[in-house]
C-alpha positions as CSV (number, residue, x, y, z in Angstrom):
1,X,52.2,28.7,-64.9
2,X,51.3,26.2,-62.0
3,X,51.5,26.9,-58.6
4,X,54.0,25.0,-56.7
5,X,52.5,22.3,-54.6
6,X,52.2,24.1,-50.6
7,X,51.6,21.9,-47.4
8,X,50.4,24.1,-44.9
9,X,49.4,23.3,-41.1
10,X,46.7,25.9,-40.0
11,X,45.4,25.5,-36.5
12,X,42.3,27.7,-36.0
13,X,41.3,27.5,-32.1
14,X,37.9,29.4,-31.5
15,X,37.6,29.9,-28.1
16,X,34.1,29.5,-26.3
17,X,31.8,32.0,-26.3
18,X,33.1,32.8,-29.7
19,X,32.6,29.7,-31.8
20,X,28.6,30.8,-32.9
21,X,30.4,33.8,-34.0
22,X,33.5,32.8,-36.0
23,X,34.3,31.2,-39.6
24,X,37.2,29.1,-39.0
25,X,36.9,27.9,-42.2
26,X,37.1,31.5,-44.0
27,X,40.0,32.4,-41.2
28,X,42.0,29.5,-42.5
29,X,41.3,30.2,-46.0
30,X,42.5,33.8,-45.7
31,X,45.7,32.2,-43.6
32,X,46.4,30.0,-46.7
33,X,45.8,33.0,-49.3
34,X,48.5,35.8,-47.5
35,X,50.9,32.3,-47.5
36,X,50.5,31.4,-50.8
37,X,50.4,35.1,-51.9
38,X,54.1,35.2,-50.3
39,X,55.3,32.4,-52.0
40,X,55.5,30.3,-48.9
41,X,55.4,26.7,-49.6
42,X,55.6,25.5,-46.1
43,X,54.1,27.0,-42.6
44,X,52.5,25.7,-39.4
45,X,51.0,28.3,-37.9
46,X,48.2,28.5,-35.0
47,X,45.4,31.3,-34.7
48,X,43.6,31.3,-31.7
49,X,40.4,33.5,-31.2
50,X,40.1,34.8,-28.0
51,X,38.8,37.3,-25.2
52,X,40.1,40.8,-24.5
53,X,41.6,40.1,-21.0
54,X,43.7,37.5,-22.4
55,X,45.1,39.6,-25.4
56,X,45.9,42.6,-22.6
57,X,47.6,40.1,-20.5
58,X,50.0,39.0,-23.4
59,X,50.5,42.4,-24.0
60,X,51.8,43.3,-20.8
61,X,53.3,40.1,-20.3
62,X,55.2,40.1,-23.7
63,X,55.4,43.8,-25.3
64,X,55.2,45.9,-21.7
65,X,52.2,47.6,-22.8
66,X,49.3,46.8,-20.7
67,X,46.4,47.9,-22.9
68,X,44.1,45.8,-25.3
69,X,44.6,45.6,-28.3
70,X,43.4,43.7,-31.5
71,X,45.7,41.1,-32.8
72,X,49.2,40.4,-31.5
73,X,51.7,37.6,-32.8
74,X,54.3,35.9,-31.6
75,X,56.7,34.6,-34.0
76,X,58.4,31.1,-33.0
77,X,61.9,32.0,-34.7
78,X,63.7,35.0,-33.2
79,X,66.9,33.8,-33.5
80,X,67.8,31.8,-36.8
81,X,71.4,31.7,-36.2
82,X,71.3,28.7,-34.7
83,X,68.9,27.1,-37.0
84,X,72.1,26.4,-39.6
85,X,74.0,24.7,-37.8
86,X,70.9,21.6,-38.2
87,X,70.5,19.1,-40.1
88,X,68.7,20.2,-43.2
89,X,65.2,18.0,-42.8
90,X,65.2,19.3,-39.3
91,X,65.9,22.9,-39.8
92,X,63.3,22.6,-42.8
93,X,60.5,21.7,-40.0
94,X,62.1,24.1,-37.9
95,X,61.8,27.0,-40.3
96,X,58.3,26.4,-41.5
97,X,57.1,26.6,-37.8
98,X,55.9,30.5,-38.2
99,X,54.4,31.4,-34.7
100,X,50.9,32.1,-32.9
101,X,48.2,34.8,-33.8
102,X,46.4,35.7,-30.8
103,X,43.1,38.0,-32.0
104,X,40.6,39.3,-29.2
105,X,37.4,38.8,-30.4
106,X,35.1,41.6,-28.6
107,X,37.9,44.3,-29.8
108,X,37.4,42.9,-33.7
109,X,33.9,43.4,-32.9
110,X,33.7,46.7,-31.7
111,X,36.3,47.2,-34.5
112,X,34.6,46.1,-37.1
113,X,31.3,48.0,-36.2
114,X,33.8,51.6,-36.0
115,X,34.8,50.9,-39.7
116,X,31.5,49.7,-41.3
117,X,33.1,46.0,-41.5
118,X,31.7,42.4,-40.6
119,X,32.8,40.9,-38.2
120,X,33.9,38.0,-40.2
121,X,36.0,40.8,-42.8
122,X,37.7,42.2,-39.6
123,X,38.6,38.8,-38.6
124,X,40.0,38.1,-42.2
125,X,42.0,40.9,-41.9
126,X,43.6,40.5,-38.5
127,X,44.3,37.3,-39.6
128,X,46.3,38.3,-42.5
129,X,48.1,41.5,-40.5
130,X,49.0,38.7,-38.1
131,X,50.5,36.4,-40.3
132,X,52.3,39.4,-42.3
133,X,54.3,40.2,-39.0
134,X,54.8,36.8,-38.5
135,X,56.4,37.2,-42.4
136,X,58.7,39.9,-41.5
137,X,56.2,42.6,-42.0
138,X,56.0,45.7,-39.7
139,X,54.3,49.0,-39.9
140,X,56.6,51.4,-37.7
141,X,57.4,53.8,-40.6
142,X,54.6,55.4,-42.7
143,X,56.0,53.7,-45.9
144,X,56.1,50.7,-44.2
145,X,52.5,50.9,-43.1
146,X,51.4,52.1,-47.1
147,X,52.9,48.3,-47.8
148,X,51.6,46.3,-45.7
149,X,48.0,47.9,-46.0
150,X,48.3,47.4,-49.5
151,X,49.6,44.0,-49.4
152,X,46.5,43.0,-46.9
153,X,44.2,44.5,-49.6
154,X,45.5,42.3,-52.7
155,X,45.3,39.4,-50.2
156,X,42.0,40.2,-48.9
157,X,40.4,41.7,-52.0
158,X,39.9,37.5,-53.6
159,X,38.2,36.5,-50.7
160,X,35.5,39.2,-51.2
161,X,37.0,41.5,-48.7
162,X,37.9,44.8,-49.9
163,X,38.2,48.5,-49.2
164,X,39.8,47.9,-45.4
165,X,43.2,50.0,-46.4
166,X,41.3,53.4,-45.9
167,X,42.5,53.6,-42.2
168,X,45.5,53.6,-40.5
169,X,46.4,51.0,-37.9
170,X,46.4,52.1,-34.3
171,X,48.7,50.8,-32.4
């Protein structure tokens, strides 16, 4: 069976003192993988590597929670109501527009070291947990969590990343 033809628009911004440490290459790829493995045939969406202070700051700003944290995302349709009442080529571009996956680099590193994981696996996987909230994914519920977990690992497992949905997610 082929795979229907995708056209994706993946924006990785590594921000400096990061670059030396980050695959934007590998981070798109896994971007590209959790999309096609959803059956999403078109998407924009940005991931942008950055420090810790900026990830707290959007947390406060945004959620009310002023703590760090690993990966947050911000998805660019809340609302899809209006989004009908569009023309169709423009509520097309409209719809594909996902969001922004903000990822603090020294907590995914002191992450990574807590579960035995590269740097660049941890990465691959925030990236993914990102996008999958950006999807409509959440983890609020146990059951919830089992899925998405799960779903990470068959996305993950292809690109040589495996064995990461032995822990639960801390909030």
């Amino acid at each position: 069976m082929e795979q229907p033809q995708s056209e994706y628009e993946i924006t990785i911004e590594v921000e400096s003192p990061f670059t030396d440490l980050v695959d934007a290459a590998a981070l798109e790829e896994a971007v590209a993988a959790a999309l096609r493995f959803e059956g999403v045939a078109a998407a924009s969406v940005a991931v942008v590597i950055t420090d810790d202070e900026s990830v707290r700051t959007l947390n406060r700003d945004y959620r009310g929670v002023d703590a760090s944290t690993d990966v947050l995302s911000f998805a660019a349709q809340e609302g899809e109501e209006s989004l009908h009442e569009l023309p169709d080529d423009l509520r097309a571009l409209l719809e594909a527009e996902l969001g922004d996956i903000f990822i603090a680099c020294p907590y995914a590193e002191v992450q990574a070291r807590r579960y035995g994981n590269t740097l660049g696996a941890e990465l691959k996987l925030l990236a993914v947990h990102g996008l999958l909230h950006l999807l409509g994914y959440d983890h609020a519920t146990p059951e919830e969590e089992a899925a998405l977990w799960a779903r990470q690992e068959q996305i993950l497992t292809p690109l040589g990343v495996k064995g990461l949905s032995h822990r639960a997610y801390e909030e």
